[in-house]
Backbone as CSV, one residue per row, in Angstrom:
resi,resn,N_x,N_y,N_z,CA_x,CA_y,CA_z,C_x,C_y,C_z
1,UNK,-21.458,-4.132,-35.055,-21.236,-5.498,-34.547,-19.945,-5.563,-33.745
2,UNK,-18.915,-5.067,-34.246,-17.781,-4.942,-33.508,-17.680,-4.096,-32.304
3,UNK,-18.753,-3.224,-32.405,-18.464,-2.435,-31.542,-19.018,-3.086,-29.840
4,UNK,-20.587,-3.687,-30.153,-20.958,-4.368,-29.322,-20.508,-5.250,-28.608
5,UNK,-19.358,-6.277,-29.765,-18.196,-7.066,-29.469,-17.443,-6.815,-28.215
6,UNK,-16.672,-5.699,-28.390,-15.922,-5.287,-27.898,-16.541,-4.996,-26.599
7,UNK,-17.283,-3.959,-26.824,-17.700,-3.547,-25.134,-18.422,-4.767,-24.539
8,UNK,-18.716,-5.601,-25.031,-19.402,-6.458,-24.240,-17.963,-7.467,-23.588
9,UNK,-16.922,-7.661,-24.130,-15.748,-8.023,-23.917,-14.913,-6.926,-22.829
10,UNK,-15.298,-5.820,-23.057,-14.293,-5.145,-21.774,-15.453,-5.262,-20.529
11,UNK,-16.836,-5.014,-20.653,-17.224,-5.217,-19.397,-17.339,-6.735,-18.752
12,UNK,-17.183,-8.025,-19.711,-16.820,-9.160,-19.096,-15.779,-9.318,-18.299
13,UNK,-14.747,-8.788,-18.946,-13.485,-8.509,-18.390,-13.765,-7.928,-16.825
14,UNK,-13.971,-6.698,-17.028,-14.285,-6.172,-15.847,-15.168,-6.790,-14.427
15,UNK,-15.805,-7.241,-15.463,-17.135,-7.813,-14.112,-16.526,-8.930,-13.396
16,UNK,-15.540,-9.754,-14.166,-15.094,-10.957,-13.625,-13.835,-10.762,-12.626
17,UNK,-13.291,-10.079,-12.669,-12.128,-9.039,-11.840,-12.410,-8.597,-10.588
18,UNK,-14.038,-8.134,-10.519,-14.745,-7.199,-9.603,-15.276,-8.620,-8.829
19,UNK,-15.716,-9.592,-9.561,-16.395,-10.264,-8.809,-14.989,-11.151,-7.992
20,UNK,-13.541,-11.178,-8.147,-13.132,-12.091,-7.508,-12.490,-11.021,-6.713
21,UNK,-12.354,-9.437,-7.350,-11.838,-8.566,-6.191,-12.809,-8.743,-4.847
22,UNK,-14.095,-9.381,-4.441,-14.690,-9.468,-3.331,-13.744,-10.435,-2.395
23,UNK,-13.373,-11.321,-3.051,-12.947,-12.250,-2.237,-11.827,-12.490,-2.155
24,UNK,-10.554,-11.519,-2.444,-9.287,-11.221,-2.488,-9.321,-9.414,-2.668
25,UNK,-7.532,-9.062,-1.874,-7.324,-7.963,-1.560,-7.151,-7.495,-2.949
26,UNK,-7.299,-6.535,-3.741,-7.515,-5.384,-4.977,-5.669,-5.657,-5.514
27,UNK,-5.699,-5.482,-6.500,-4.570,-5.137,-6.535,-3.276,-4.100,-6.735
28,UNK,-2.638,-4.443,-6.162,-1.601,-2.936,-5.832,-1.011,-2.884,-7.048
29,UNK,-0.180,-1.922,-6.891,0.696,-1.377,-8.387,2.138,-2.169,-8.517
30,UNK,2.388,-2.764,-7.503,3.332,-3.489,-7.427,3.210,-4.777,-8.023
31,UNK,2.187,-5.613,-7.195,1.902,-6.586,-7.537,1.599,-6.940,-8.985
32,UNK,1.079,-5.632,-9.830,0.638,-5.576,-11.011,1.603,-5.726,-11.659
33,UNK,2.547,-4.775,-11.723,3.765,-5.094,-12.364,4.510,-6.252,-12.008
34,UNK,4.644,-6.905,-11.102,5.747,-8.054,-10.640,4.517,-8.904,-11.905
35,UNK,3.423,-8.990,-11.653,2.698,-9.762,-12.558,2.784,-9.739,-13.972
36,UNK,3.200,-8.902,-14.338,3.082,-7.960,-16.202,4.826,-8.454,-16.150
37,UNK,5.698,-8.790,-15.025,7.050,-8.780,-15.492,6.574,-10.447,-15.795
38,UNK,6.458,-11.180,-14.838,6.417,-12.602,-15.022,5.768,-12.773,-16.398
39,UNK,4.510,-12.302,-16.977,3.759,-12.730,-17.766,4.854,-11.947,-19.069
40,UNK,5.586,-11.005,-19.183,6.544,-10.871,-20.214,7.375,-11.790,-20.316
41,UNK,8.382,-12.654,-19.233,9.411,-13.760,-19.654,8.523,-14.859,-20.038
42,UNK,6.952,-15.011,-20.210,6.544,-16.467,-20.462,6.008,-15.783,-21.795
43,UNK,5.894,-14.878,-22.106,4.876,-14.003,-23.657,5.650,-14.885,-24.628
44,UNK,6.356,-15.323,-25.001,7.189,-16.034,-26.487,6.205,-17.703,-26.081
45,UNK,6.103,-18.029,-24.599,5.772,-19.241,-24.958,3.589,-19.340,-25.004
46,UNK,3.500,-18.291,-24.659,1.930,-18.045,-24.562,1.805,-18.131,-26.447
47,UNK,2.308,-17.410,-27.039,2.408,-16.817,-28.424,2.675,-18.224,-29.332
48,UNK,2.854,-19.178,-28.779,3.571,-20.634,-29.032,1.959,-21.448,-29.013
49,UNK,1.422,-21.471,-28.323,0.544,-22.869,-27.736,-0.749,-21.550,-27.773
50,UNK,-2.397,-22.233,-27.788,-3.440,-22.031,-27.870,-3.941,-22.102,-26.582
51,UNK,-3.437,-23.362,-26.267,-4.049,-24.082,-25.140,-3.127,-23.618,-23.591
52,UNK,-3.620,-22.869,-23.258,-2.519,-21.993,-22.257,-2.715,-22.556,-21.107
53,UNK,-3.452,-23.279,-20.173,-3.935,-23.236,-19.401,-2.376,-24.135,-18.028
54,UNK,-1.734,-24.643,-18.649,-0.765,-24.988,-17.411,0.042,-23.876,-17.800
55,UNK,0.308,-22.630,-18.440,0.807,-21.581,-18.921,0.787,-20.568,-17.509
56,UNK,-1.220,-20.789,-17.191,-1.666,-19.679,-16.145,-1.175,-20.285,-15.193
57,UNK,-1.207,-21.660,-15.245,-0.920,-22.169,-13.987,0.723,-22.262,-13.116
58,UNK,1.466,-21.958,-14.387,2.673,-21.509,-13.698,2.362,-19.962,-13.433
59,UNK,2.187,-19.219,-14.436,2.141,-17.389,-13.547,1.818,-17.235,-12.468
60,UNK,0.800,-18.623,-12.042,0.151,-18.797,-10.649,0.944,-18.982,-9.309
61,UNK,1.707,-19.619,-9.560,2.733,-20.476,-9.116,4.170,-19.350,-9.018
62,UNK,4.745,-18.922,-10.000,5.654,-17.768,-9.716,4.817,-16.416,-9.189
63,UNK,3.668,-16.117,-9.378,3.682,-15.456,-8.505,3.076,-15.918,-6.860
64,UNK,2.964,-16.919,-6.287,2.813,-17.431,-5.061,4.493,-17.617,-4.432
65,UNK,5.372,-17.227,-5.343,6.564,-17.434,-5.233,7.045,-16.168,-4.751
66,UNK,6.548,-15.274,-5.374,6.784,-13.454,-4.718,5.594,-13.179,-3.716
67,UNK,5.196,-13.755,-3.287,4.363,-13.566,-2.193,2.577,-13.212,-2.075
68,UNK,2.225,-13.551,-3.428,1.318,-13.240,-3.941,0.219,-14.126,-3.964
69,UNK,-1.048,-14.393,-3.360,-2.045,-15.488,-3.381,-3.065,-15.563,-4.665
70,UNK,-2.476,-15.734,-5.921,-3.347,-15.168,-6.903,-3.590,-16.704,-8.086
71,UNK,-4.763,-17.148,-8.155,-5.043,-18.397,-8.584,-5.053,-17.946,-10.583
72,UNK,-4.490,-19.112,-10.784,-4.919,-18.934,-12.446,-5.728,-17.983,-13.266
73,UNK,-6.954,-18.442,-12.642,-8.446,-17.888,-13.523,-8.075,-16.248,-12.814
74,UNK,-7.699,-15.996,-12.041,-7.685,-14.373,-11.314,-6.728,-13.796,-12.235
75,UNK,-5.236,-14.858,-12.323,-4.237,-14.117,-13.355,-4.224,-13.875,-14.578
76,UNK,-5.037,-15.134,-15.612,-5.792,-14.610,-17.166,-6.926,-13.410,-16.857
77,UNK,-7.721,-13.576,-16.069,-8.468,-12.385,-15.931,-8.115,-10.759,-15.734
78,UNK,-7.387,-11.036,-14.929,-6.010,-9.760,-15.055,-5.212,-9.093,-16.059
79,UNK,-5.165,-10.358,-16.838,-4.235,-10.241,-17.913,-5.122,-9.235,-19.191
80,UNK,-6.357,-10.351,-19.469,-7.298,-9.762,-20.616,-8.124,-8.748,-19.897
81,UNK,-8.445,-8.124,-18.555,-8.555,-6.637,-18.042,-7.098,-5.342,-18.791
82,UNK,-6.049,-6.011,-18.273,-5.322,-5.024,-18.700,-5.165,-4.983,-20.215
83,UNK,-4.437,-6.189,-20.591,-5.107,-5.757,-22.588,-6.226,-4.863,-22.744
84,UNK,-7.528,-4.864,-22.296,-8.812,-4.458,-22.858,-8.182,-2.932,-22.794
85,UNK,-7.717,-2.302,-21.347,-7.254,-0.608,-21.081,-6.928,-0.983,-21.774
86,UNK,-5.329,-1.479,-22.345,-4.480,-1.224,-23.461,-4.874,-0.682,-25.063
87,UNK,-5.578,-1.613,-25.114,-5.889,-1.480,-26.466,-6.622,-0.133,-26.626
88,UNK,-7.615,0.449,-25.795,-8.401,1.455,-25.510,-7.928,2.877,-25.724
89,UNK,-6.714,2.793,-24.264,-5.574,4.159,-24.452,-4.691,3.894,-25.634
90,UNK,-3.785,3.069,-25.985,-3.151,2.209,-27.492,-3.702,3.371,-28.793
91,UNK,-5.350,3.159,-29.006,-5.919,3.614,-29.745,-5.953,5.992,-30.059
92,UNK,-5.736,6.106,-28.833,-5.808,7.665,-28.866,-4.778,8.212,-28.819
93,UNK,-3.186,7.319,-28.809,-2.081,8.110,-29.117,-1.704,8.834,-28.130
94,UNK,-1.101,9.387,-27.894,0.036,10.003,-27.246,-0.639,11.010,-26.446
95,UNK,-0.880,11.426,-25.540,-2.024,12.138,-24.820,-2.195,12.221,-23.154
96,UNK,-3.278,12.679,-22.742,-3.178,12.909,-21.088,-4.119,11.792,-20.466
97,UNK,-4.814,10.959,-21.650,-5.450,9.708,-21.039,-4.294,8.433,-20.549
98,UNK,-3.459,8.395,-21.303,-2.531,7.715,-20.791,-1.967,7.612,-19.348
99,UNK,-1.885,8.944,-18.785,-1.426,9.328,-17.587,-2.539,8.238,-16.533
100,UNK,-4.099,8.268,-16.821,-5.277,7.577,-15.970,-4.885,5.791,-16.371
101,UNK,-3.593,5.371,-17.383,-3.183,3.863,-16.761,-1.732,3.883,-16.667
102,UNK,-1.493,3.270,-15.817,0.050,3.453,-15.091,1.053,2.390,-15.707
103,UNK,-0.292,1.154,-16.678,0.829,0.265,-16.663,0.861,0.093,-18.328
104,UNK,0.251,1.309,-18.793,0.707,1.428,-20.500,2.258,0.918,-20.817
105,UNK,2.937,1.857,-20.200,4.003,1.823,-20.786,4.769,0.402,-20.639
106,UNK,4.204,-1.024,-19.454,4.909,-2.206,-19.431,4.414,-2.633,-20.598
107,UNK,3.032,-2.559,-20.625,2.015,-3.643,-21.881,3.052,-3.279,-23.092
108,UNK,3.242,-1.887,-23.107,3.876,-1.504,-24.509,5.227,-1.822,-25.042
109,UNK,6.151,-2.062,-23.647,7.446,-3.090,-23.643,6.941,-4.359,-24.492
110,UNK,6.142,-5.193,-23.611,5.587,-6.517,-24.005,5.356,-6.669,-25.659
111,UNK,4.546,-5.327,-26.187,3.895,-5.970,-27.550,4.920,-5.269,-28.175
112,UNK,5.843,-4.919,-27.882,7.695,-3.925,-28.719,8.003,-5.521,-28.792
113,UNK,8.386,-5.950,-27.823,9.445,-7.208,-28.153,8.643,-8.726,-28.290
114,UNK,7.289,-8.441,-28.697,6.670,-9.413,-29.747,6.447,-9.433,-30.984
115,UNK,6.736,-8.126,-31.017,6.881,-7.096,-33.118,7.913,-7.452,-33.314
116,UNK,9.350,-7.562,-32.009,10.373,-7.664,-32.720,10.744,-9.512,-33.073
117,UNK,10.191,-10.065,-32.111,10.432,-11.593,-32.463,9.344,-11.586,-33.636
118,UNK,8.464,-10.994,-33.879,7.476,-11.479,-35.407,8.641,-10.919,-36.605
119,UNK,9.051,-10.027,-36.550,9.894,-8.767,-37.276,11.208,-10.274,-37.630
120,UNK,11.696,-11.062,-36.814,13.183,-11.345,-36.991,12.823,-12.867,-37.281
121,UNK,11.087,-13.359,-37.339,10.767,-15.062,-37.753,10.144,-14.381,-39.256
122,UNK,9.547,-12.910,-39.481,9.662,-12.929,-41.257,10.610,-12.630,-41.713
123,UNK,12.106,-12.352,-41.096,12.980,-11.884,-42.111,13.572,-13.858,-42.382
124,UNK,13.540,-14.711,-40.986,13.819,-16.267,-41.277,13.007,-16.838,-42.119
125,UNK,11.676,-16.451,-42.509,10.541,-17.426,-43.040,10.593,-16.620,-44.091
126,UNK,10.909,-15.211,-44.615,10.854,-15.231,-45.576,9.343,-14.712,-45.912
127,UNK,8.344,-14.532,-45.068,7.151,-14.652,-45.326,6.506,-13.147,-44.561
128,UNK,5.551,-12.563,-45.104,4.892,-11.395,-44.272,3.682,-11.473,-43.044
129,UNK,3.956,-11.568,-42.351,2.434,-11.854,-41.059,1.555,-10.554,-40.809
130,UNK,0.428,-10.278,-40.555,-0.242,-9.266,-40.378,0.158,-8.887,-38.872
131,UNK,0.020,-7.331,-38.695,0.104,-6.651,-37.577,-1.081,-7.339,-36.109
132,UNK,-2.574,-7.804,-37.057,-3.050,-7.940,-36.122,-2.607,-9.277,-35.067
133,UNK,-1.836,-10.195,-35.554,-1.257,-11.403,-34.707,-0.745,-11.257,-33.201
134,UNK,-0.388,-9.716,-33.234,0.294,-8.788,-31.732,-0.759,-9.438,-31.071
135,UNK,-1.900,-9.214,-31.305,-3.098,-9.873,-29.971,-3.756,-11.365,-30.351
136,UNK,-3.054,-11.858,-30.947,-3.462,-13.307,-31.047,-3.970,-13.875,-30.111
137,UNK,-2.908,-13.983,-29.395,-3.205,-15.034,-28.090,-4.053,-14.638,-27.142
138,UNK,-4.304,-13.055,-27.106,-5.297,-12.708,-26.747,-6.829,-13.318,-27.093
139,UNK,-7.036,-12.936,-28.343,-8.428,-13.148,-29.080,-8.236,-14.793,-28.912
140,UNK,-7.782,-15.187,-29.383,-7.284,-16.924,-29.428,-8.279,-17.257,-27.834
141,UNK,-7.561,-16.600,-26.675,-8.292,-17.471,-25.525,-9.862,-16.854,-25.338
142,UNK,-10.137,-15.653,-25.725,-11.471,-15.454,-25.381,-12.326,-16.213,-26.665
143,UNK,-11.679,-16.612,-27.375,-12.637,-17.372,-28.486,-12.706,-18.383,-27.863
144,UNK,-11.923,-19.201,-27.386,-12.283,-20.469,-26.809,-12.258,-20.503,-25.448
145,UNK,-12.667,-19.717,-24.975,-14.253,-19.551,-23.854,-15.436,-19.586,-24.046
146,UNK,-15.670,-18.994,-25.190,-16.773,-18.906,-25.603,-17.466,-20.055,-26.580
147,UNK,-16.599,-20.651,-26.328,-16.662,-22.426,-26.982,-16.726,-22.985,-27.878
148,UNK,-15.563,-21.848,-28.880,-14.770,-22.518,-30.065,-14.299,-23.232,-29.871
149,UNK,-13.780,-24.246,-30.907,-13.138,-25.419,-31.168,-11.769,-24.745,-32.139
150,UNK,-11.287,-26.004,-31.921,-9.870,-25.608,-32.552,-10.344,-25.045,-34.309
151,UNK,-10.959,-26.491,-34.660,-11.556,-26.171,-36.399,-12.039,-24.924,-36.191
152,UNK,-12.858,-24.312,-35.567,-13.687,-22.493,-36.015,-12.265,-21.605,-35.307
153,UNK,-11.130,-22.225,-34.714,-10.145,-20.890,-35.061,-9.250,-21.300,-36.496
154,UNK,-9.253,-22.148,-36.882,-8.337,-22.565,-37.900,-9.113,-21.860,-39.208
155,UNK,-10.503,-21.707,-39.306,-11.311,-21.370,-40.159,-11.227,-19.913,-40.344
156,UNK,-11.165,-18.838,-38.797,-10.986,-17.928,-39.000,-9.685,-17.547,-38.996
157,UNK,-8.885,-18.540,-38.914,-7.493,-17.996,-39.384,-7.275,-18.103,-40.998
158,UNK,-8.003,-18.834,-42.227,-8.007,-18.638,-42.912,-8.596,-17.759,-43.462
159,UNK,-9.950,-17.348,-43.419,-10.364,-16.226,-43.486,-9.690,-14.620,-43.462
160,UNK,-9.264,-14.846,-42.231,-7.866,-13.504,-42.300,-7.117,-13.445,-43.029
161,UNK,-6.657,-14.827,-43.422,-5.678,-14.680,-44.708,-5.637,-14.340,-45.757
162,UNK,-7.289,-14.816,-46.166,-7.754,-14.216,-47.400,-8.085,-13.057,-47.613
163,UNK,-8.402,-12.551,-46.671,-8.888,-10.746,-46.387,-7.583,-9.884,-46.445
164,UNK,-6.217,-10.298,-45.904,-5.292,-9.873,-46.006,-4.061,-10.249,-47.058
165,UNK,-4.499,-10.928,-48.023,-4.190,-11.356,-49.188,-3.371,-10.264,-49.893
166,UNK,-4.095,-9.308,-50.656,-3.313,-7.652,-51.264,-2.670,-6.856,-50.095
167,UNK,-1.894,-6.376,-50.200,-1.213,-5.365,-49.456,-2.106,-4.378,-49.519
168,UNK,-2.569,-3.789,-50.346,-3.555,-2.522,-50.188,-4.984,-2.660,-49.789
169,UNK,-5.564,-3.887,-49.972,-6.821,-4.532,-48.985,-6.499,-5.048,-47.452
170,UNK,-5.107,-5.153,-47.323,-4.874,-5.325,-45.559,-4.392,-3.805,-45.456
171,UNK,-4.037,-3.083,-46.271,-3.623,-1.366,-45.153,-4.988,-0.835,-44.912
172,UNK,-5.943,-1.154,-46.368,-7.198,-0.573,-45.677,-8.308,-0.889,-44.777
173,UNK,-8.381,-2.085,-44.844,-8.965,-2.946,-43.502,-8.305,-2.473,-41.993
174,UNK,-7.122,-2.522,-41.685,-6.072,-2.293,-40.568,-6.492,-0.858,-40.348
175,UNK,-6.583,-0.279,-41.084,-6.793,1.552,-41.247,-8.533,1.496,-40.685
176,UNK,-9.625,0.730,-41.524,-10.945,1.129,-40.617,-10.839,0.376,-39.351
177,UNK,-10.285,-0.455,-39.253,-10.296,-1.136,-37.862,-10.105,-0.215,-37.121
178,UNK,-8.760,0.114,-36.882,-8.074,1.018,-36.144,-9.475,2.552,-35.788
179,UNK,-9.819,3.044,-37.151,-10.690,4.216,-37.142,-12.001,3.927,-36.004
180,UNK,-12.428,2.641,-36.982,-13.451,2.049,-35.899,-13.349,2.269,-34.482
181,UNK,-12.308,1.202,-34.201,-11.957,1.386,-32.245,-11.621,2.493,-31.650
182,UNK,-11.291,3.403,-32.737,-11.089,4.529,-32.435,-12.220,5.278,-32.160
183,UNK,-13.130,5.618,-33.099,-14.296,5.832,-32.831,-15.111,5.288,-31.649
184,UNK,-15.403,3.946,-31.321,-15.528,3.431,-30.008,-15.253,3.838,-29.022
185,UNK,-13.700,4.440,-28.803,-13.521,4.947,-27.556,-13.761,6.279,-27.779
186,UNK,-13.646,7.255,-28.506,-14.180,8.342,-28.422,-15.733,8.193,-28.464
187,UNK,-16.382,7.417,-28.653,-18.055,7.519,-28.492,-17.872,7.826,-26.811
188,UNK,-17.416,6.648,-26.428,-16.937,6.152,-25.124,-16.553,7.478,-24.124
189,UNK,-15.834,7.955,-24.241,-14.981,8.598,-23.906,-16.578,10.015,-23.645
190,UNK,-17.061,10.296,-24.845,-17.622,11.225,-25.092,-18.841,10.901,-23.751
191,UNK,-19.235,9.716,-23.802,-20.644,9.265,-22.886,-20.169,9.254,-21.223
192,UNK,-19.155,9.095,-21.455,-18.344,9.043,-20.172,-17.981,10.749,-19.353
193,UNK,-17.921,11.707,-20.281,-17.818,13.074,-19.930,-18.949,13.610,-20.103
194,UNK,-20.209,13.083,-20.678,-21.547,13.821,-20.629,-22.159,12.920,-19.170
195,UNK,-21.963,12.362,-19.331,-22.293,11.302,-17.688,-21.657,12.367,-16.379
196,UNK,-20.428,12.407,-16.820,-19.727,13.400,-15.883,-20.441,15.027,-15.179
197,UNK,-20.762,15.567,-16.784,-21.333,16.669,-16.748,-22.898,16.774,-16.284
198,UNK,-23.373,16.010,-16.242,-24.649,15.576,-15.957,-24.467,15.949,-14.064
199,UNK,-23.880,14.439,-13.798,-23.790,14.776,-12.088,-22.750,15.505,-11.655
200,UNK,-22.070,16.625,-12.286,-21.805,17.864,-11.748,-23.362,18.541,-11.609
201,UNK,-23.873,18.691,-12.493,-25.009,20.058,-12.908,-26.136,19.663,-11.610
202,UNK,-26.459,17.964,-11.601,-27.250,17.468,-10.654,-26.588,18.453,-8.949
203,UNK,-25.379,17.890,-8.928,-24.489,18.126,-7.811,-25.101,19.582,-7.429
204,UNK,-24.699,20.523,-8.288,-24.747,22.204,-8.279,-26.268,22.487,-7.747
205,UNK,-26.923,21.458,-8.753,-28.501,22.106,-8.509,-28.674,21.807,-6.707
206,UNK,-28.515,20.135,-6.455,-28.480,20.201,-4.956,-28.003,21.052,-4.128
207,UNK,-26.540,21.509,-4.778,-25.990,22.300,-3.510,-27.075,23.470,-3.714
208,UNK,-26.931,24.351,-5.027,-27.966,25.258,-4.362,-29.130,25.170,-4.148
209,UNK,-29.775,24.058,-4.235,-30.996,23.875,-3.342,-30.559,23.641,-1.845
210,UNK,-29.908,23.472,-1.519,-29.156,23.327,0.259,-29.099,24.777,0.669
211,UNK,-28.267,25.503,-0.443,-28.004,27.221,-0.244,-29.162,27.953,0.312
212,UNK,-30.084,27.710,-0.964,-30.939,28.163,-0.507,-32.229,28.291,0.744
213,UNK,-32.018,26.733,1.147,-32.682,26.137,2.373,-32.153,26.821,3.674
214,UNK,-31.042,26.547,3.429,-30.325,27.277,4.350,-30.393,29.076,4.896
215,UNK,-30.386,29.859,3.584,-30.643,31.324,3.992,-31.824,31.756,4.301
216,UNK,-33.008,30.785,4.162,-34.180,30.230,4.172,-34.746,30.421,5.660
217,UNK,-33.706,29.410,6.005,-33.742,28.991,7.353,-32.852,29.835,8.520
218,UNK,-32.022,30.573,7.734,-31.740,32.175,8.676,-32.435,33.085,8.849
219,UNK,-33.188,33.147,7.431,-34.467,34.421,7.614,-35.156,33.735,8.498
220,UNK,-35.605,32.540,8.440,-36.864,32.626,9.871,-35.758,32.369,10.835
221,UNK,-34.902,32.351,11.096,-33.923,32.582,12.344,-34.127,34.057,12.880
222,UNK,-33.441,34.574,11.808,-33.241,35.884,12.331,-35.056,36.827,12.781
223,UNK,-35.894,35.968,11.748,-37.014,36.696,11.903,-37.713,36.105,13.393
224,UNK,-37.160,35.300,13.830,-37.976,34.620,15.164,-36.879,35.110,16.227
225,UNK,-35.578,35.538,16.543,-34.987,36.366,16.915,-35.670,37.775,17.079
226,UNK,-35.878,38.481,16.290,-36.106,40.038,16.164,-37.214,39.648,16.835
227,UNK,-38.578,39.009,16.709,-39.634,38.566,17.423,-39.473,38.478,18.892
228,UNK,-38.590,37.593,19.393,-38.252,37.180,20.714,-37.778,38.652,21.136
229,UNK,-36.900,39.251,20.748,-36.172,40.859,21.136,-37.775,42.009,21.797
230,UNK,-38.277,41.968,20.280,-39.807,42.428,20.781,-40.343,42.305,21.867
231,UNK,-40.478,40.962,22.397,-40.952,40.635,22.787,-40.502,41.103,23.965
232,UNK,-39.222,40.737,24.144,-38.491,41.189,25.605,-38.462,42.533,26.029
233,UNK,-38.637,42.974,24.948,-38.812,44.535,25.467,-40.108,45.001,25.659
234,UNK,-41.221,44.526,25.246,-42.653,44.971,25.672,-42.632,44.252,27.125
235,UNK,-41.766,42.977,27.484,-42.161,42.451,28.825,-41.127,43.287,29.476
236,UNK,-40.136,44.427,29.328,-39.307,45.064,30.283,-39.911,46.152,30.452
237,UNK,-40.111,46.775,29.172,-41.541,48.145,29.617,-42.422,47.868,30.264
238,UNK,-43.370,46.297,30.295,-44.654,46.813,31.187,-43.749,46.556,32.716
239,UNK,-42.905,45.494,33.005,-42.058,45.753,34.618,-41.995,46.847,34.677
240,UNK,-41.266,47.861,34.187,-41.096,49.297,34.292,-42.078,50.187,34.914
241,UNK,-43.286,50.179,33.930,-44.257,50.552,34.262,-44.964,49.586,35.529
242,UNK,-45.032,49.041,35.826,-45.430,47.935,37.185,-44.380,48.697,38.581
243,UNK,-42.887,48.551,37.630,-42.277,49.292,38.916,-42.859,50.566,39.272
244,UNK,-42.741,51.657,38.429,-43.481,53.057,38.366,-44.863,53.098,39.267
245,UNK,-45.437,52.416,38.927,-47.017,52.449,39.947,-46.550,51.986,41.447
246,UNK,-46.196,51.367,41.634,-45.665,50.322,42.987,-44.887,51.240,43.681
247,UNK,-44.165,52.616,42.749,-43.378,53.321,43.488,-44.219,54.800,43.991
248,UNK,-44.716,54.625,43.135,-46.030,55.991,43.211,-47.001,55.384,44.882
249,UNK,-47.533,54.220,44.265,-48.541,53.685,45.487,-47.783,53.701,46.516
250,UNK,-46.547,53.224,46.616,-45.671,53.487,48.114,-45.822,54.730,48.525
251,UNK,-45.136,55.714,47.803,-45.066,56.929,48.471,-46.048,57.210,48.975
252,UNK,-47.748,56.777,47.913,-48.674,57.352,48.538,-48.693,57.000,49.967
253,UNK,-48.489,56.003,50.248,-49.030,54.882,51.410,-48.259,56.178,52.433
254,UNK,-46.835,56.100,52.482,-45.988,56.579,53.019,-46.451,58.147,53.577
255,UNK,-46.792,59.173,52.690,-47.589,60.334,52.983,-48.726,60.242,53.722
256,UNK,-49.291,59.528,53.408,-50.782,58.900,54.457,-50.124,58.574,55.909
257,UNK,-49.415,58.162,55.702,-49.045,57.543,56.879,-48.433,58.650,57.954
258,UNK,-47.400,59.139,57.522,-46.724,60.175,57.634,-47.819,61.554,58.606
259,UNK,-48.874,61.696,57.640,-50.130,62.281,58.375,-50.613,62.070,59.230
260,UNK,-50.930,61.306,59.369,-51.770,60.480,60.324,-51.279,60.306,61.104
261,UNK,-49.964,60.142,61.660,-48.915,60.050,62.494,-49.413,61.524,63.210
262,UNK,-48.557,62.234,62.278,-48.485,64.141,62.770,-49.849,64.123,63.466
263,UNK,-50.843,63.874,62.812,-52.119,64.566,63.446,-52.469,63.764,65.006
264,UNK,-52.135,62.600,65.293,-52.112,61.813,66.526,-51.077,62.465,67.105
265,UNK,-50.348,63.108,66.708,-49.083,63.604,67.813,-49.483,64.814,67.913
266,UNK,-50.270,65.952,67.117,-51.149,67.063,67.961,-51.855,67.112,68.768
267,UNK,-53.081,65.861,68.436,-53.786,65.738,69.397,-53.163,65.401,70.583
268,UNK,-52.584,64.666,70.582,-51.355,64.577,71.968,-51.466,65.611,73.130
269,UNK,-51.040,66.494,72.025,-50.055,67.538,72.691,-51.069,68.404,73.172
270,UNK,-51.894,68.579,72.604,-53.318,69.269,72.691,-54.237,68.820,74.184
């Protein structure tokens, strides 16, 4: 169930990104970050309020301020795209997938100095909060898209509470979660490199079906070549022979002639 959750949540993400990348320029690495900086000085007040929406509408606004044409709904969409990577690479630790997102290491600033403001309101309150709250405000707005009401988050905020009640029933919950999504992206990960391997092997088979078309298509080259060569040489031998007769029949002519001459010039003389 979670798992379906989820991926059906990163390709929403995605699809909605793609569909407004048609009608705006992609975004650069710059812009991304000037965006991930703005959306870090407002993270304490996102983490504050449910209801975010004049929230986006300033990120909107500071960034039209750096030069940027990027409307609300484009900048939450942005936002819960890059969470979704996050959480994804987040999950496999320290590694060479990291290197394929560039902006791990801001997201990971961001949720450092939201551990540390949770870290310094339980040592004031006195009270313990669960780890999973880091993405509150996350889950918080895609729940109410999907057209929760305030009462069904208040409900599942009790619920969590009760589930995370014992210390040793929240390490082990936190622990399959974690395993879970973990598992997810390595399913992921795994379907994603057999996909890979697939249209290499496709790739190979084409090329050498091309290879082979090709040497294919030299043999009857070369074999309609050697043909034509043949050919030219049975039509230079029979000239040859054409010349040969033509030179024979001359001379004959020439000796005849030659005679026939002599013998009119005896009689002559005669």
């Amino acid at each position: 169930m979670y798992r379906s959750d989820h991926q059906q949540q990163y390709s929403l993400s995605v699809d909605i990104e793609r569909s407004s990348g048609d009608r705006l320029p992609q975004w650069s690495l710059k812009e991304t970050r000037d965006f991930l900086g703005i959306r870090a000085e407002l993270d304490a007040t996102f983490m504050e309020t449910k209801r975010n929406k004049i929230l986006w509408e300033l990120v909107s606004t500071r960034m039209k301020e750096k030069g940027y044409n990027r409307n609300p709904d484009q900048c939450k969409c942005k936002w819960k795209n890059l969470v979704t990577r996050y959480k994804g690479f987040g999950t496999l630790g320290e590694g060479e997938m990291r290197h394929h997102f560039p902006f791990f290491n801001d997201l990971q600033a961001i949720y450092d100095a939201r551990m540390q403001r949770m870290l310094w309101l339980e040592d004031a309150e006195g009270s313990k909060k669960p780890q999973a709250e880091l993405f509150s405000s996350e889950n918080d707005e895609t729940d109410a898209e999907k057209g929760g009401s305030s009462s069904a988050l208040k409900k599942k905020r009790k619920a969590k509470e009760k589930t995370n009640a014992g210390s040793n029933t929240s390490e082990s919950s936190s622990s399959s979660l974690i395993n879970e999504v973990k598992q997810i992206m390595e399913d992921f990960l795994k379907q994603q490199m057999e996909m890979e391997v697939q249209m290499m092997n496709a790739y190979d088979a084409k090329e050498e079906e091309r290879r082979a078309k090709e040497v294919e298509w030299r043999l009857k080259m070369e074999a309609l070549e050697n043909e034509r060569v043949m050919i030219m040489q049975k039509w230079r031998e029979k000239e040859d022979e054409i010349r040969v007769r033509e030179e024979a029949r001359n001379e004959k002519r020439d000796a005849l002639i030659s005679a026939f001459l002599n013998k009119l010039k005896r009689d002559d003389e005669m």
